[in-house]
C-alpha positions in Angstrom: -6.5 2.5 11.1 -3.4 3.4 8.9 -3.7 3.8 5.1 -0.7 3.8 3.6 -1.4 3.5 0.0 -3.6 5.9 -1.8 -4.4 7.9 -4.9 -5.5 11.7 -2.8 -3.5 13.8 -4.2 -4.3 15.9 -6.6 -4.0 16.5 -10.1 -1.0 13.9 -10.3 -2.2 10.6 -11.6 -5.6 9.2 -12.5 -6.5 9.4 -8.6 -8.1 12.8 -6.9 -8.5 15.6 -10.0 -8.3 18.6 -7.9 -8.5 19.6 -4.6 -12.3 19.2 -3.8 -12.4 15.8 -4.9 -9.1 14.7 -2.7 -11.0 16.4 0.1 -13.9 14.0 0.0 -11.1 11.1 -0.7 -10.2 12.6 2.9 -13.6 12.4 4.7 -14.8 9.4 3.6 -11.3 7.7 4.7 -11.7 9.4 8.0 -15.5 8.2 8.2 -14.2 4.7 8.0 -11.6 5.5 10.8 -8.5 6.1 8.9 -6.1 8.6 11.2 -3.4 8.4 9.0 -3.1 8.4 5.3 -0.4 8.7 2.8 -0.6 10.0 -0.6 1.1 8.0 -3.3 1.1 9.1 -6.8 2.1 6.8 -9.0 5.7 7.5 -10.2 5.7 6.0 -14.0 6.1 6.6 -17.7 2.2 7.2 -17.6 2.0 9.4 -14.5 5.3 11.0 -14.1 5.4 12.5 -11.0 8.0 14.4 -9.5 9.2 14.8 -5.9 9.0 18.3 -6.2 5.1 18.2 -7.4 4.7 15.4 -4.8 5.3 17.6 -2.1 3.5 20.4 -3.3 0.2 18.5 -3.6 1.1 17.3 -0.5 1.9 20.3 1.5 -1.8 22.4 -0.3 -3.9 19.4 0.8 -2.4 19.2 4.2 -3.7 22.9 4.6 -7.0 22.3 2.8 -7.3 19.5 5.5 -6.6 20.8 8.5 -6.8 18.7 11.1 -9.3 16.1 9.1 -6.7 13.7 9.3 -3.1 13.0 9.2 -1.4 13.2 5.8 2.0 11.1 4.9 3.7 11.7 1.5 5.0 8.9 -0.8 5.1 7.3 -3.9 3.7 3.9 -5.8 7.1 3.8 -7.7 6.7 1.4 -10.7 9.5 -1.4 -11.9 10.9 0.5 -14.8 11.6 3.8 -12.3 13.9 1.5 -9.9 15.9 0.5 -12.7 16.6 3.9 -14.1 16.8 6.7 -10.9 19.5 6.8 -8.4 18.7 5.9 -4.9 18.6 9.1 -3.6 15.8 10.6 -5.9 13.5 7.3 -5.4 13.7 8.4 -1.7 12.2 11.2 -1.8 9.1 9.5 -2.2 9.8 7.1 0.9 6.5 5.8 2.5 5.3 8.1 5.0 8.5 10.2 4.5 10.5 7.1 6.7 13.3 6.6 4.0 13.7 2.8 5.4 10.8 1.9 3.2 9.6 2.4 -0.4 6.1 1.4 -1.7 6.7 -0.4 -5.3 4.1 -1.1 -7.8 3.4 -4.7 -8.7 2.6 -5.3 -12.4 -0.7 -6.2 -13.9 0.7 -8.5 -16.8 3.5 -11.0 -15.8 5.9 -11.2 -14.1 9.1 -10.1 -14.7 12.4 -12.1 -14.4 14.6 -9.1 -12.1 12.0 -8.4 -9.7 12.7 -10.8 -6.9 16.5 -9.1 -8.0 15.3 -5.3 -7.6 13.5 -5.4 -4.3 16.8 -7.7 -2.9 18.9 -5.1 -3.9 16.5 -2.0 -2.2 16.8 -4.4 0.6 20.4 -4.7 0.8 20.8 -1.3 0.6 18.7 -0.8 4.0 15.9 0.2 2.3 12.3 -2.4 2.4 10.4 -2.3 -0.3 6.4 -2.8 0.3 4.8 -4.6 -2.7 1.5 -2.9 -3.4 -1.5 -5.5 -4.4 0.8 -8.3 -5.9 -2.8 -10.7 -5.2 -4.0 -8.5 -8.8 -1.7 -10.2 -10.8 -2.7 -13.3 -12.6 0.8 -14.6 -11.8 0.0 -14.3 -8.2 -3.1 -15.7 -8.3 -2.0 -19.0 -10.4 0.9 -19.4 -8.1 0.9 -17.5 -4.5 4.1 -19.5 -4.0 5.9 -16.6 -6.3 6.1 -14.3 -3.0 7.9 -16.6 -0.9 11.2 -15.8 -2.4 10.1 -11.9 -2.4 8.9 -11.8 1.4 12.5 -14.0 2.6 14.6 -11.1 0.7 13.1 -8.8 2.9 10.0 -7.4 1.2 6.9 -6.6 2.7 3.4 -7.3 0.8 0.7 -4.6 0.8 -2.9 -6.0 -0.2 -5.8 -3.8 -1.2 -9.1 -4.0 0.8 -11.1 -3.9 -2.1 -9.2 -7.7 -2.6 -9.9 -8.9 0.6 -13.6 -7.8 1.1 -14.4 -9.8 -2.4 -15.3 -6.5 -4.0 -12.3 -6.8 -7.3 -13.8 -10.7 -7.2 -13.5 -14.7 -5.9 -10.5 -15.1 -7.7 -8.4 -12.3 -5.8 -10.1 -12.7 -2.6 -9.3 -16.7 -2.9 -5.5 -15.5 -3.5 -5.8 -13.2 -0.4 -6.6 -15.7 1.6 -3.9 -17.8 0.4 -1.3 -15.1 0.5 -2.7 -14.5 4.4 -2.5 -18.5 4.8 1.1 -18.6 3.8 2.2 -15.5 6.4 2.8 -13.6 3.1 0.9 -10.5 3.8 2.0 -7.2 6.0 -0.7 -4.6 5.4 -4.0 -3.9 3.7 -4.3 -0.4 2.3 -7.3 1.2 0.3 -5.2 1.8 -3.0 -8.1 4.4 -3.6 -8.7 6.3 -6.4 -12.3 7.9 -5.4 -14.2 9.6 -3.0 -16.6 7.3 -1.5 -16.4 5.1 2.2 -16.6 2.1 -0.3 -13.5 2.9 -2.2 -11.8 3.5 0.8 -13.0 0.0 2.2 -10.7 -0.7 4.9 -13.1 -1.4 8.0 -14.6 -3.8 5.9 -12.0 -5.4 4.7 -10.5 -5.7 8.2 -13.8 -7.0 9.2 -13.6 -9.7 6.1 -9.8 -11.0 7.6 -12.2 -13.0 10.1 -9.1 -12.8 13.1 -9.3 -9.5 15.1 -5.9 -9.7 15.8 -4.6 -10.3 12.5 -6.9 -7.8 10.9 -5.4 -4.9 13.5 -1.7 -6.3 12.8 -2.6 -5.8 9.0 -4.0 -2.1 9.0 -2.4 -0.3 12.4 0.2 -1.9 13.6 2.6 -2.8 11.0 1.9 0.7 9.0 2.4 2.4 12.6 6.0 0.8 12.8 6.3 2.4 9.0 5.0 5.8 10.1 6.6 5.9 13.7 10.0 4.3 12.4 9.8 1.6 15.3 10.6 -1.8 14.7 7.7 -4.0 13.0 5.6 -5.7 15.5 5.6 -9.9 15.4 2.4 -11.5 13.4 -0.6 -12.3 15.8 -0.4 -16.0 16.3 -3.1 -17.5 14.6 -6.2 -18.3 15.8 -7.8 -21.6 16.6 -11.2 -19.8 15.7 -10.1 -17.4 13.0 -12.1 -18.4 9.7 -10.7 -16.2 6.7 -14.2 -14.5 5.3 
């Protein structure tokens, strides 16, 4: 599997605090069969991170690592950031260091007016955005319907396992299976923040999609295309037997 949304770097954000712990964020993602995994800081007024310290993180854990698994840089670049940095500077946190695709933050609370706006103009500009676990907003979750505008500009929806193995609760994992109903979901990623095979989580979540096809479209072959720059693969067909967890 392909993660391509996690918290492993260290000493950046409120994800791996130093080098040890991002280490174990490593094994226990490569326990659960993650080859590939990208480390996104968050890039906000909270957390922010800088390409430059990006790539250093990057660049120590990659040697701390080895050959443990394969690290990707990136960023989980919030609203506020693509309204105030140039283009050029937001891409130096492209997901998986292919600058056709930006991984943006969804907010928590509401909903705001320009963001259908923002990610149609990253779009425009040849870049797609991914929208990282838009099923943990209560906006989402009232009204799934709110992507359908997002996804037709272009925008591809990342959704965290711990939402689709029921472990963040009913009420998200009722909106993943919504968002997954609609064809409004491209990838699951872990989103994690801690060393353990649970907070990683994606085997099981790919296990809780219920459609083996749909579950390896969802964490390898869509974040392949992202890694590899290749085209994106079609959605899997459904299937007549598939029965969402």
């Amino acid at each position: 599997m392909i993660d391509l949304h996690s918290h492993v770097l260290p000493g950046l954000d409120d994800g791996a605090a130093d080098v040890e712990e991002a280490l174990a964020i490593c094994r226990a993602a490569a326990a659960d069969g993650v080859e590939v995994l990208a480390g996104t800081p968050h890039v906000r007024d909270d957390h922010p991170t800088t390409a430059e310290a990006m790539e250093a993180a990057l660049a120590g854990l990659r040697e701390a690592a080895g050959d443990l698994l394969r690290l990707v840089p990136g960023g989980e670049i919030a609203l506020d950031e693509l309204r105030r940095r140039p283009l050029e500077e937001l891409l130096r946190f492209a997901l998986a260091g292919n600058p056709a695709y930006l991984l943006v933050e969804t907010p928590y609370v509401g909903w705001p007016l320009d963001l259908t706006t923002l990610l149609s103009e990253l779009a425009a500009a040849g870049v797609t955005p991914v929208l990282a676990h838009p099923e943990r907003s209560l906006e989402v979750q009232l009204r799934p319907q709110l992507l359908e505008p997002v996804v037709g500009g272009g925008t591809l929806v990342q959704l965290t396992a711990a939402s689709v193995d029921g472990r963040l609760g009913r009420r998200i994992r009722r909106c993943v299976a919504e968002l997954l109903d609609r064809g409004l979901a491209h990838l699951i990623a872990s989103d994690a923040h801690a060393p353990s095979i649970r907070a990683i989580g994606m085997s099981a979540a790919a296990a809780a999609v219920g459609d083996d096809a749909l579950a390896r479209w969802l964490t390898v072959e869509v974040p392949r295309a992202i890694v590899d720059a290749t085209p994106l693969p079609p959605r899997p067909p459904r299937s007549k037997r598939r029965r969402l967890f």
